[in-house]
Structures are given as C-alpha cells and as structure tokens.
C-alpha positions as CSV (number, residue, x, y, z in Angstrom):
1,X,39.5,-5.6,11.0
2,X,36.2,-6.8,11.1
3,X,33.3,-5.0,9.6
4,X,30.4,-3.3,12.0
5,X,27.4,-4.3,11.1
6,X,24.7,-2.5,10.8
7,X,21.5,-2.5,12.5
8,X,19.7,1.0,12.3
9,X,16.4,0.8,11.3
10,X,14.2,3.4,9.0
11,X,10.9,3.9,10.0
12,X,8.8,6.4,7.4
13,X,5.4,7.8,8.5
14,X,4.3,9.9,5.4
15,X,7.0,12.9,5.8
16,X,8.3,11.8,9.1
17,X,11.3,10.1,8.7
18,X,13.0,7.9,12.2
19,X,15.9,6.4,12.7
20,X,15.8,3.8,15.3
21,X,18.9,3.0,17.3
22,X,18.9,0.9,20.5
23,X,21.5,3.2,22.5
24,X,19.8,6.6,21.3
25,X,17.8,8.0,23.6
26,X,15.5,9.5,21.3
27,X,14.5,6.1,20.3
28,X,13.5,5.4,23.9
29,X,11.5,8.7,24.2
30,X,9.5,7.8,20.8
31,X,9.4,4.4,22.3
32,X,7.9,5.3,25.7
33,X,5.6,8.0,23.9
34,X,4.0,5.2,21.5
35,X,3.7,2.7,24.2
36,X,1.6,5.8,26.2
37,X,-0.5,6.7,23.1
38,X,-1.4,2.9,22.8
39,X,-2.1,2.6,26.0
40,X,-4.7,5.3,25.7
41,X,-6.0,4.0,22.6
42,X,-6.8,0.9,24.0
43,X,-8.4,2.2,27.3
44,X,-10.5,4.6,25.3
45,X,-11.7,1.2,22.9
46,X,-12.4,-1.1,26.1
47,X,-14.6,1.4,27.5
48,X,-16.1,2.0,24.3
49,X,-16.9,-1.1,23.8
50,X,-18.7,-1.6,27.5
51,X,-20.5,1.7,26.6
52,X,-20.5,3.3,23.3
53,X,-22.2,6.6,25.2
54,X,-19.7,6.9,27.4
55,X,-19.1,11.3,27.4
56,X,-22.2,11.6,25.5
57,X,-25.1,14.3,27.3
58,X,-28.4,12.0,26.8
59,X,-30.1,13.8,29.4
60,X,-33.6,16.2,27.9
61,X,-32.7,18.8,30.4
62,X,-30.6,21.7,29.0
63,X,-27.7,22.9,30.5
64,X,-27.2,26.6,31.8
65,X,-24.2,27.0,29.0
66,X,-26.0,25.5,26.2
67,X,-27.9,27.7,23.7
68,X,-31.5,26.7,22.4
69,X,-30.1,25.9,18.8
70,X,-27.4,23.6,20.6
71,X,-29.7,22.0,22.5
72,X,-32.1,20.8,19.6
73,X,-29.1,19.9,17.5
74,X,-27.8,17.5,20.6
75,X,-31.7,16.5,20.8
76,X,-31.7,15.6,17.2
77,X,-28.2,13.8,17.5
78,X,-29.6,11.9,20.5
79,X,-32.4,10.4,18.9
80,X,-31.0,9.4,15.4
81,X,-28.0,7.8,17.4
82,X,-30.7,6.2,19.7
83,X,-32.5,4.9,16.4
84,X,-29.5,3.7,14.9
85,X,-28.8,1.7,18.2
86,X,-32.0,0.1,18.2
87,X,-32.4,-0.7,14.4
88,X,-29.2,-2.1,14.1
89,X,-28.2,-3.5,17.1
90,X,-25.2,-3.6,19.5
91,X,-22.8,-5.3,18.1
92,X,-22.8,-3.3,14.1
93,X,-23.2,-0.5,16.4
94,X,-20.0,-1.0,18.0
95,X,-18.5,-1.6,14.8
96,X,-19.8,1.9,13.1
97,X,-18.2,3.5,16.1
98,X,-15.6,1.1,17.5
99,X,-14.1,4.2,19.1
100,X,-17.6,5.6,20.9
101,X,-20.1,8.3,20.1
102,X,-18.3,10.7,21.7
103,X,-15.0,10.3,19.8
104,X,-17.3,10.4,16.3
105,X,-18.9,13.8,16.9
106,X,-15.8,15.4,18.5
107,X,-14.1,14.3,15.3
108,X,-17.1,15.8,12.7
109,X,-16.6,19.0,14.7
110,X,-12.6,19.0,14.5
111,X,-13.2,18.3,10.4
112,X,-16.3,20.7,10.5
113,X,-14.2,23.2,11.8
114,X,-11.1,22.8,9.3
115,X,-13.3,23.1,6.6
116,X,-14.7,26.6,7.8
117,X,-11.2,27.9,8.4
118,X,-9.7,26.6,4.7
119,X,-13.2,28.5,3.3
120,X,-11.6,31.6,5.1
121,X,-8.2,32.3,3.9
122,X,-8.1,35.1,2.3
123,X,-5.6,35.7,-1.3
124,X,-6.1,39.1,-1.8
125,X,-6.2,42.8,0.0
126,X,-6.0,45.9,-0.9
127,X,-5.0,49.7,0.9
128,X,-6.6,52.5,0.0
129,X,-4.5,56.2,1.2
130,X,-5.4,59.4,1.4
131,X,-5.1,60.3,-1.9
132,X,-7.9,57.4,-3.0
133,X,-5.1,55.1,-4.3
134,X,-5.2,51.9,-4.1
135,X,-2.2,49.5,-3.5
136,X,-2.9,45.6,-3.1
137,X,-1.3,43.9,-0.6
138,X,-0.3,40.5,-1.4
139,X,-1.4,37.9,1.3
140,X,0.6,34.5,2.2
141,X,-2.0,32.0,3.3
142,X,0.9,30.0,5.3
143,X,1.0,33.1,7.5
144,X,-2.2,33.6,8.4
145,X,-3.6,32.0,11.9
C-alpha cells in the first residue's frame, strides 16, 4: 500500500496558527478574504499615491459639527503637513505616508486612543456599608470594557 503523501501546509501569524488544505473550505474563505484585503490595500495605495490628501478636510471654513479646539488642531495639522509637502517634496512625501494623510492621522488617533483607555484600567475598589466597613473588591482588568 502506498504511502499518502502529505501536502498540508502550516502558516503561523504570531498566535494564529492555519492549516492550509486545498479541499477545505476554510482555506478558500481565508483565501477569498486575503485576496479582498489586498485588493483594498492596493486601491487605498494607488490613490494615495495620485493624491496623498485624499479624505483629508483642507478647507479654512469650519464645519457645523466641529468644535473651535478641533478646528485649530485640524488648522495646525494642515499647515505643518502643507510645510512638510513643500519642504520636502512629492516624492519623500509619498514615502513618509505611502498609505495617505488620512490613513496616518486616523491611525495616531486609534494609538492615541488605546493609550488613554490602558491609562484607565482600574486594579483596585473598594465598598463601603452601612456600618462604615470597608471591603475591597478585587477588579479583573480582562473584564472590564
């Protein structure tokens, strides 16, 4: 009897773990999901790369759902991304933000925001009852949302 070979093959990202077989349809679904998420990427870096703007509010006129304090920020933004478009040209521009402004800030903000909710976990509570005792409550920070 001859011996089946064979030809599953591991793929590891990080903790992920895939085994990739060519009848499982599992495989095909990851497949077909990649295939979409490149697809994206790309579209997202071709028209980054015809306008590295592209989603960005240049305008000087406030909008009616923007605070004052947002609007100067996005005024300040503005200009230094202006600057740094005009001091060092189009093509290092492109290559500090090969994926557009637009992608940049919304990923500062997404990392901005982590950062605040890590700062606000909390370890520790306590109950006081009637009586003035106090009990402590202990806190998993996995739990909390």
């Amino acid at each position: 009897m001859a011996k089946k070979e064979n030809n599953d093959t591991l793929v590891t990202f990080g903790s992920e773990a895939l085994t990739m077989r060519k009848d499982d349809p599992r495989t095909q679904e990851y497949k077909e999901k990649m295939l979409k998420q490149m697809e994206e990427n790309r579209e997202k870096y071709e028209e980054a790369q015809a306008n590295p703007f592209t989603g960005v509010d240049l305008s000087n006129k406030r909008s009616k759902d923007e605070t004052f304090e947002e609007y100067k920020t996005r005024q300040k933004l503005n200009a230094l991304l202006q600057k740094q478009y005009r001091q060092q040209g189009r093509e290092k521009f492109l290559q500090m933000y090969p994926w557009g402004v637009k992608y940049a800030i919304d990923r500062a903000k997404e990392t901005m925001l982590q950062n605040a909710k890590d700062k606000l976990k909390i370890g520790k509570a306590e109950y006081v009852d009637k009586d003035g005792n106090k009990q402590e409550i202990k806190l998993d920070n996995n739990e909390q949302k």
